[in-house]
C-alpha positions in Angstrom: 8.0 -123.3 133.5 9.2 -126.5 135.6 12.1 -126.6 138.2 15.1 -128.0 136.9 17.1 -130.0 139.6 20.8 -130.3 139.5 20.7 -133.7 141.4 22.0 -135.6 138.5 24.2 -133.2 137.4 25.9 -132.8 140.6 26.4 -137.2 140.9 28.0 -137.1 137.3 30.7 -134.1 139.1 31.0 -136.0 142.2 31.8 -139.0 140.6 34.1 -137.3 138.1 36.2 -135.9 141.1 35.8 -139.0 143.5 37.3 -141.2 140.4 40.1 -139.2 140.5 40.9 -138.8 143.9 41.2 -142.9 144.4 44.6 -143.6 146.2 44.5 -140.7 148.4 44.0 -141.2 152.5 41.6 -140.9 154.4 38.0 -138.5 153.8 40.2 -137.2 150.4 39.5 -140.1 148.5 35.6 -140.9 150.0 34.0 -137.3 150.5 33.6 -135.1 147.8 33.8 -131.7 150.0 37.3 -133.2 150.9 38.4 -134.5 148.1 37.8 -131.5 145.7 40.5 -128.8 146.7 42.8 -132.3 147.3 42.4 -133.1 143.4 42.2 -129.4 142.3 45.4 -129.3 144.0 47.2 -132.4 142.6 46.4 -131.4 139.2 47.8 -128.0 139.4 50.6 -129.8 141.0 50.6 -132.1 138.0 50.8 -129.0 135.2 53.7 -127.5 137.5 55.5 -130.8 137.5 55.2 -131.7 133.7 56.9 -128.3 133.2 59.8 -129.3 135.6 60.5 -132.2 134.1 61.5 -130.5 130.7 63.8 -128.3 133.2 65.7 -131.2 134.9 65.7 -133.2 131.7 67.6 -130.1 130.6 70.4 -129.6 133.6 71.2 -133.3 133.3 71.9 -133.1 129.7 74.4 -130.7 130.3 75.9 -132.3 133.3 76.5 -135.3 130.9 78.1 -133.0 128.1 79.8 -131.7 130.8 81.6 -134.4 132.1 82.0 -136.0 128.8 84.2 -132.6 127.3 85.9 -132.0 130.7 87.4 -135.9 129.9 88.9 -134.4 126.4 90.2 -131.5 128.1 87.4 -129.0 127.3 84.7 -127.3 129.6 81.4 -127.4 128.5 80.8 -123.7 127.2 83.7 -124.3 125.4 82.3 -127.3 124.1 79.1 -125.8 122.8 80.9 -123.1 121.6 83.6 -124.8 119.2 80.6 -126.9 117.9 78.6 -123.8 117.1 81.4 -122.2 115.4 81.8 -125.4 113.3 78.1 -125.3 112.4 77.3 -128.6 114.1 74.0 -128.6 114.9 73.2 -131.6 117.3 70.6 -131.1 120.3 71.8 -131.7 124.1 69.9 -134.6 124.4 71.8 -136.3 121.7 74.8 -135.1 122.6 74.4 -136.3 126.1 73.4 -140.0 124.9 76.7 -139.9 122.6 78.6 -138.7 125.6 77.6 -142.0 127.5 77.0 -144.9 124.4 80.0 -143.6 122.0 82.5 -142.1 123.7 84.7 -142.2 120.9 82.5 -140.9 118.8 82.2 -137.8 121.5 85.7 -137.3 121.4 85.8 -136.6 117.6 83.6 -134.2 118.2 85.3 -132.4 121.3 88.8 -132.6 118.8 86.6 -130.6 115.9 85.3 -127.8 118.5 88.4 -127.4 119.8 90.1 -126.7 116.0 87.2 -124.1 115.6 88.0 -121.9 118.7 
């Protein structure tokens, strides 16, 4: 049977990792045996920080509600609490952009969760 080289092989992986290690400094963007655990680690990096971002997305939401029932004279778990005992079902996102874009609109809504507590 003949010898199989993993020349070629090896080019296509270099290249693959090389391509996506343009931008960093120095030997991590122009040697391969530098550049792999650089992009290995920026990728994990990546998956850790797309998770994040659905995390602080999250807090600043609330922050907005927050502020936005605190200005009607309600705190925020009393907020989501009158609205749940209402059966108003509206996301935080929502919620948060009404809070900023129709504040009078917010305020109906703070006056109905506060007649269901």
């Amino acid at each position: 049977m003949a010898r199989i080289k993993g020349a070629v092989n090896a080019k296509k992986k270099h290249k693959k990792i090389l391509k996506l290690a343009k931008g960093f400094y120095g030997q991590k963007s122009l040697v391969f045996r530098a550049a792999n655990p650089a992009v290995m680690r920026s990728l994990r990096s990546a998956y850790v920080g797309r998770k994040l971002r659905k995390r602080d997305f999250r807090k600043l939401w609330i922050a907005r509600i927050n502020a936005g029932a605190r200005q009607n004279g309600l705190s925020y778990s009393k907020f989501m609490n009158g609205l749940k005992k209402a059966n108003i079902d509206i996301n935080r996102k929502v919620l948060s952009e009404m809070a900023i874009s129709h504040p009078e609109d917010f305020a109906n809504l703070v006056t109905v969760a506060k007649g269901h507590l």
